[in-house]
C-alpha positions as CSV (number, residue, x, y, z in Angstrom):
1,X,3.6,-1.8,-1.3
2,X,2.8,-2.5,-5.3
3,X,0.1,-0.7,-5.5
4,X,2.3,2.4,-4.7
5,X,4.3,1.7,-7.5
6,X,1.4,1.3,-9.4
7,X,-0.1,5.0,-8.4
8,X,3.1,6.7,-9.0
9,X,3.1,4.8,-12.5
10,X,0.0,6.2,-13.1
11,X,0.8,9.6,-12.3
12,X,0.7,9.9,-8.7
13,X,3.0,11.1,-5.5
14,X,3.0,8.9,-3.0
15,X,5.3,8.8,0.0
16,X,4.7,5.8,1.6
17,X,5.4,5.0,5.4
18,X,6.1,1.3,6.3
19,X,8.3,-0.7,8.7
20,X,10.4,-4.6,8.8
21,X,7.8,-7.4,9.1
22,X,6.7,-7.8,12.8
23,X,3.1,-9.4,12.7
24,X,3.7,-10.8,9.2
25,X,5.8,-12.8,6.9
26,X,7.4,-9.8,5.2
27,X,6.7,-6.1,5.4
28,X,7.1,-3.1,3.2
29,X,10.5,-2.6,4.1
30,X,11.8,-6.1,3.9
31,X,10.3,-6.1,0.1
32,X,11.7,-2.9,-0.8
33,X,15.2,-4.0,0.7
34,X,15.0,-7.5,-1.1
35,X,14.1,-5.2,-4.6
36,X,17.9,-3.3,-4.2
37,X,16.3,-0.4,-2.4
38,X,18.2,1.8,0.3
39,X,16.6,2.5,3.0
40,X,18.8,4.6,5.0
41,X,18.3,7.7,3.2
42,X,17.0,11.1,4.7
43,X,13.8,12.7,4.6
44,X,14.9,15.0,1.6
45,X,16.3,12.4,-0.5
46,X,12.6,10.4,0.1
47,X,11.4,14.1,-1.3
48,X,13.6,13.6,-4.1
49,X,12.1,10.3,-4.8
50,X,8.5,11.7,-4.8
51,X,9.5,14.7,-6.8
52,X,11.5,12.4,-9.9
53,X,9.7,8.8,-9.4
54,X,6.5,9.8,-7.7
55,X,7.3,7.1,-5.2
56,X,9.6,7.2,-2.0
57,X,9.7,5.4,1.2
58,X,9.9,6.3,4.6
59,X,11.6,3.6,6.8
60,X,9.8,4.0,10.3
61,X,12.6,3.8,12.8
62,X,14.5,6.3,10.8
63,X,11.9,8.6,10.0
64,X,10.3,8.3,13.5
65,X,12.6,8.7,17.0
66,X,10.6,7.0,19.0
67,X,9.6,3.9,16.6
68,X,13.2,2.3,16.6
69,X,12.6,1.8,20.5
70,X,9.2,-0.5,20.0
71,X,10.5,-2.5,17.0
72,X,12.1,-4.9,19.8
73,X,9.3,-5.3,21.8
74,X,6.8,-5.7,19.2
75,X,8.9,-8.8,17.2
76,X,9.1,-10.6,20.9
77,X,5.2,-10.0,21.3
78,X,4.4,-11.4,17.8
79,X,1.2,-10.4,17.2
80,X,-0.5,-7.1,15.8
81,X,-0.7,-3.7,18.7
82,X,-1.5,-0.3,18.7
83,X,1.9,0.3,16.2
84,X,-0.3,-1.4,13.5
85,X,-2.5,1.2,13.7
86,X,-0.2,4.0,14.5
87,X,2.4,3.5,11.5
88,X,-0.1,4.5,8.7
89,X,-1.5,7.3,10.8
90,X,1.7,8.9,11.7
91,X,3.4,9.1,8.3
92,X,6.2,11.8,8.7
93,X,5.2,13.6,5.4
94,X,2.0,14.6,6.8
95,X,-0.1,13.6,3.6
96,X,-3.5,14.3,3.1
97,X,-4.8,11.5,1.2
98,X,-4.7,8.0,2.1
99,X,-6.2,4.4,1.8
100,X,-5.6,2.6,5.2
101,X,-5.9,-1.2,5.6
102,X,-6.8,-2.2,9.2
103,X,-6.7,-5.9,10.5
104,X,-10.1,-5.5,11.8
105,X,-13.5,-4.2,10.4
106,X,-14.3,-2.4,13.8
107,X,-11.4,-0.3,13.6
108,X,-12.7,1.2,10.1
109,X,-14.3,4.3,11.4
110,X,-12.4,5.2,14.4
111,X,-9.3,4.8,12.3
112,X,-11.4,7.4,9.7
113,X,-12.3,9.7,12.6
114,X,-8.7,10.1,13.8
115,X,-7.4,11.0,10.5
116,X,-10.3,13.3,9.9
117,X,-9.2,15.2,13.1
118,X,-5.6,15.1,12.2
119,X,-6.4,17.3,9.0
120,X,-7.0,14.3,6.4
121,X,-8.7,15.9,3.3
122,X,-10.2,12.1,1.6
123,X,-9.2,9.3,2.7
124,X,-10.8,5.4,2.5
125,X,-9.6,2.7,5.4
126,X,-10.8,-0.5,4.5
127,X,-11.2,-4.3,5.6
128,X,-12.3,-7.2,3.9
129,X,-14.2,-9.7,4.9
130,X,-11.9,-12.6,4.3
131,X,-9.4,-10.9,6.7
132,X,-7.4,-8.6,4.6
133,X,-6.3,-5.3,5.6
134,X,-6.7,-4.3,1.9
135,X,-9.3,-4.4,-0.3
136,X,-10.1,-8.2,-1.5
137,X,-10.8,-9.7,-4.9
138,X,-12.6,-13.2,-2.9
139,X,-14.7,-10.7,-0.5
140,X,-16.2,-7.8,0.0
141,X,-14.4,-4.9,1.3
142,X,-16.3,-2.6,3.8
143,X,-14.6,0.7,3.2
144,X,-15.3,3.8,5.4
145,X,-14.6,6.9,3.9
146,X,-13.5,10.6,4.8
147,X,-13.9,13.0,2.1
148,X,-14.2,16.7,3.0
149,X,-15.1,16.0,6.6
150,X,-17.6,13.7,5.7
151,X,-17.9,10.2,7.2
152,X,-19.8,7.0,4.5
153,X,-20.0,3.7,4.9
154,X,-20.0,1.3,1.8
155,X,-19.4,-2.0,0.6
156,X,-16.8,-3.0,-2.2
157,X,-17.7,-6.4,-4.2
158,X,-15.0,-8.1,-6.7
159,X,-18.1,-8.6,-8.9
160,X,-18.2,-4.8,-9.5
161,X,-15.0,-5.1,-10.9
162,X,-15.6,-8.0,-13.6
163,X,-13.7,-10.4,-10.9
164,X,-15.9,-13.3,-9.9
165,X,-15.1,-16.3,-8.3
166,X,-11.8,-15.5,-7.2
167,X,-9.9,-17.2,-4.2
168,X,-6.7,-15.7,-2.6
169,X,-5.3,-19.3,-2.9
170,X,-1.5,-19.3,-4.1
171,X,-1.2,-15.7,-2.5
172,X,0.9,-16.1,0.8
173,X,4.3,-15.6,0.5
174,X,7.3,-16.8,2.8
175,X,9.5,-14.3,3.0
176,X,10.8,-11.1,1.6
177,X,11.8,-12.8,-1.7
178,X,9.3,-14.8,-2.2
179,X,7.3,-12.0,-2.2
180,X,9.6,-9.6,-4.7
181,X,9.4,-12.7,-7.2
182,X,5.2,-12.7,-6.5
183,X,5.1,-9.1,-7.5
184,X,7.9,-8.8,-10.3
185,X,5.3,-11.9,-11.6
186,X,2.6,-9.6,-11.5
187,X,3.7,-6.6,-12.7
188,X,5.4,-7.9,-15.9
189,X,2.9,-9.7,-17.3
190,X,3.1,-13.3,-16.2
191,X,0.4,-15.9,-17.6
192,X,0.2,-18.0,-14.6
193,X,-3.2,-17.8,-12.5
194,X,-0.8,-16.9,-9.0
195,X,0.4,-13.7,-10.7
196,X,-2.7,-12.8,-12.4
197,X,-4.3,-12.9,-8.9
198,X,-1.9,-10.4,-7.7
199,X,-1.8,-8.6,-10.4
200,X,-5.8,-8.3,-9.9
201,X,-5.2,-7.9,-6.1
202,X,-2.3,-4.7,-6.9
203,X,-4.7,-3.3,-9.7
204,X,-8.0,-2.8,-7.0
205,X,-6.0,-1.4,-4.1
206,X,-4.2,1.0,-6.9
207,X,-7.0,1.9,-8.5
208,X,-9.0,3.1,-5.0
209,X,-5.3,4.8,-4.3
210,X,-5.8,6.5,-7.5
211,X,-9.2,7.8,-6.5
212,X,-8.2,8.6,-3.2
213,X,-5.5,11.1,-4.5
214,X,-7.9,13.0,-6.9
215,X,-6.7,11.3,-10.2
216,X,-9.8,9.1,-11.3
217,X,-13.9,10.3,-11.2
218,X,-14.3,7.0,-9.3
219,X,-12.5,3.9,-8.2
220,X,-13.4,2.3,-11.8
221,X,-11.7,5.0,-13.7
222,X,-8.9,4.4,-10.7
223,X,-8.9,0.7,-11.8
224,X,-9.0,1.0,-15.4
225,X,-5.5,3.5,-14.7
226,X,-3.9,1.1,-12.6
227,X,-4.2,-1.9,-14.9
228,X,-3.0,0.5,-17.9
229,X,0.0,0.9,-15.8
230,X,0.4,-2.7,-14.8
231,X,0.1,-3.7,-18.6
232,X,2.9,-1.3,-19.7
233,X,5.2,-2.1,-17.5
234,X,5.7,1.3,-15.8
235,X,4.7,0.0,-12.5
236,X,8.0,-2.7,-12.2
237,X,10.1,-0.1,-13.8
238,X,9.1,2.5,-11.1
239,X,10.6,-0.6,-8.5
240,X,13.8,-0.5,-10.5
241,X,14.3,3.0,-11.0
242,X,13.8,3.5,-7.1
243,X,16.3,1.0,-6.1
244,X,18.5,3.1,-8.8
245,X,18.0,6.3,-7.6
246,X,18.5,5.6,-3.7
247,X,21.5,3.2,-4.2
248,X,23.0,6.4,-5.6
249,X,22.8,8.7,-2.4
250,X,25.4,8.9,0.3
């Protein structure tokens, strides 16, 4: 969820699809919500979003009928399901560009596949190998992309990215709000190692974003961007202005 802010700071349109926390300690939508935003807005005032921030936010069970019906089932059962996988494949704005996190490393390529078949122009789904569904700055990330119809297969390393032993210690979060407090941290600039992790953490899944979308040469360049926009402050401003913007609609 920071890296979006962190690609639309940086120049980009993203319209990004999430849901409450259901396998996790706090999802996309329970940030947002904790940061002032409203998410019971329709789909063309989330347009509106993209088109003046760069950034909106589709909240699943409004955006998608049938998704209010499994959010019950799915917070009794606890644990990650198909709806893991199906909530970044099925975002309602049909976009054409994505970087997709998966909870397990055998689920890179069929994930890429899918998408490929669903009309997908480039798009990178990654794992780590310390368990994240994002790329890693302790691990490397295996990363199967889809660019132009093409499947590859490569590996990420934080060493490529001057980030060398690195642990994700200090990282998890309890809820909703100690999450919002992690990121604000790390987007304004913050001098203590936990945010400076994050920030690292933001700035690599940004800057592959970044890439993804068509507005950096190469995931470098798409780092370098995000970090520009992390140092200046545009990325937490972008938060702000979004909880602005949507608090205004009725």
């Amino acid at each position: 969820t920071a890296a979006t802010l962190v690609v639309a700071a940086a120049g980009g349109r993203v319209a990004k699809h999430g849901n409450r926390s259901v396998s996790s300690k706090s999802g996309s939508a329970d940030l947002l919500e904790a940061a002032g935003v409203n998410l019971s807005i329709t789909p063309e005032q989330v347009a509106q979003c993209v088109n003046e921030l760069g950034v909106g936010f589709m909240f699943a069970p409004a955006h998608h009928g049938a998704m209010k019906h499994a959010i019950g089932p799915r917070k009794e059962l606890a644990m990650r399901t198909i709806f893991n996988i199906l909530g970044p494949m099925t975002n309602p704005a049909g976009v054409k560009r994505m970087l997709i996190g998966v909870y397990d490393k055998a689920l890179c390529r069929p994930v890429a596949e899918v998408l490929g078949r669903l009309g997908a122009k480039h798009v990178w789904v990654v794992h780590s190998e310390d368990g994240l569904d994002e790329i890693s700055i302790a691990a490397p990330t295996r990363v199967v992309e889809l660019r132009a119809g093409e499947l590859d297969e490569f590996t990420l390393t934080p060493r490529e990215f001057g980030l060398e032993g690195r642990t994700l210690d200090g990282l998890d979060v309890e809820d909703a709000a100690a999450s919002l407090e992690l990121i604000r941290a790390a987007l304004t600039g913050d001098d203590d190692e936990r945010a400076r992790k994050a920030a690292e953490i933001i700035a690599l899944n940004a800057g592959a974003a970044i890439h993804v979308a068509g507005l950096a040469e190469s995931m470098a360049d798409g780092v370098a961007k995000a970090r520009e926009a992390i140092a200046n402050g545009a990325a937490w401003q972008r938060l702000e202005q979004l909880a602005s913007l949507t608090q205004g609609f009725k």
